[in-house]
N, C-alpha and C positions, 0 to 999 in steps of 0.2 A: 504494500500500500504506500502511494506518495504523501506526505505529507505537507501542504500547501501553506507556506513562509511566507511574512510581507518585513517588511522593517517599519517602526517605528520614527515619529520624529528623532527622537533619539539615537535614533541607530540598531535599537534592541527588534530584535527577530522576536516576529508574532506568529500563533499559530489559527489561519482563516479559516472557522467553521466551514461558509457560504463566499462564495466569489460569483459574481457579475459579471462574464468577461469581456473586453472590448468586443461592439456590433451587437452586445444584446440590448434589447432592449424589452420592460416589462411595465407593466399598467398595472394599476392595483396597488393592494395592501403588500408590505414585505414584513413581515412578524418572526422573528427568529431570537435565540437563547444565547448565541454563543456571539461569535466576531463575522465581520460583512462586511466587504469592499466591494467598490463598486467601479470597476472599470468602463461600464457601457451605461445607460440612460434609464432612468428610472421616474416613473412619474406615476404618482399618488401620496402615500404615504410611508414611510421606513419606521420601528418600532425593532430596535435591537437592545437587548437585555444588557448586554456585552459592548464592545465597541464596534464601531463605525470607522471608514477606511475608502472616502474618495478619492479615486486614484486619478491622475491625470488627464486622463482620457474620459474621464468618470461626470454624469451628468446627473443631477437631481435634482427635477421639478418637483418638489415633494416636501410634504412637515416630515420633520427629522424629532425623534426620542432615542436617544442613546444614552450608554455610561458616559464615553469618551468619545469624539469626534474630530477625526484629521481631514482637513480640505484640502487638498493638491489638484482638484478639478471645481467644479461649477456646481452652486447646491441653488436655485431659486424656490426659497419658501423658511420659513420658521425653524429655529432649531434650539430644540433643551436637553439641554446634558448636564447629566448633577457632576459629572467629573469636569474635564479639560478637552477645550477646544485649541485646536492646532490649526491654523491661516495658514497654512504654507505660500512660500514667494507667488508661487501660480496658482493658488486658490482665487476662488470668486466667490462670494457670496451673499444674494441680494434676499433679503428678512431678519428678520429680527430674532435676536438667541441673546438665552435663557441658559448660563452657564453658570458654573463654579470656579473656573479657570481659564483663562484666555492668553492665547499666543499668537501675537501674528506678527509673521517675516516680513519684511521688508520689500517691495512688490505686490503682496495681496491686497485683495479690494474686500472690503464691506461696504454694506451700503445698507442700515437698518438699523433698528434701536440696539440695545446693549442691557442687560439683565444681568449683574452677579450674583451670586447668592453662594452659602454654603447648605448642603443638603439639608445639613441639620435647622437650619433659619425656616427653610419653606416649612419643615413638619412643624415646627414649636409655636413662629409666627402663626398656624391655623389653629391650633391648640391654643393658643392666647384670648384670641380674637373674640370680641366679646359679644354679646348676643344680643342682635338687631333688638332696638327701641320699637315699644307700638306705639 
């Protein structure tokens, strides 16, 4: 059995549950457990337990939910990650995200609001929150 490696912003070898490869291209919902890159074009929505891995060639019109998210291609739409978002030089991406951690190279584009938060803020903040006036 091969087992299917990506690297890391960091340099560190990942191991890719689900791969996308360049010329596919998929409509709908993407729901998956583990890690998912996405070489070729995706449009609806992505829902990865795990992280997330656009890769150059990699196109997503679609709301993004992931742990962690690296862009080195083109993501148009919304994106929340309780962990870290990685902009790489040739990323693009135009919506608004809802992160924990933010990184972006020098050459990347955003174009959209900006949300930090740490996981633990969004539970506690809804646990606080006090209960609507009549």
């Amino acid at each position: 059995m091969v087992e299917s490696l990506s690297y890391s912003a960091e340099g560190m070898a990942v191991k890719l549950d689900t791969v996308i490869g360049q010329g596919a291209v998929v409509n709908g919902s993407i729901k998956t457990e583990g890690t998912l890159r996405v070489d070729g074009k995706v449009e609806g929505e992505i829902n990865v337990a795990g992280d997330l891995l656009i890769g150059e060639t990699g196109v997503a019109n679609a709301n993004i939910t992931a742990q962690n998210v690296t862009v080195a291609g083109m993501v148009k739409g919304n994106i929340t990650a309780n962990g870290k978002l990685d902009l790489l030089a040739t990323g693009k991406i135009y919506g608004d995200i809802s992160i924990g951690d933010l990184v972006v190279n020098q050459g990347a584009i955003l174009q959209g609001g900006v949300s930090m938060t740490t996981a633990g803020e969004n539970s506690k903040a809804k646990a606080k929150s006090p209960a609507p006036s009549k």
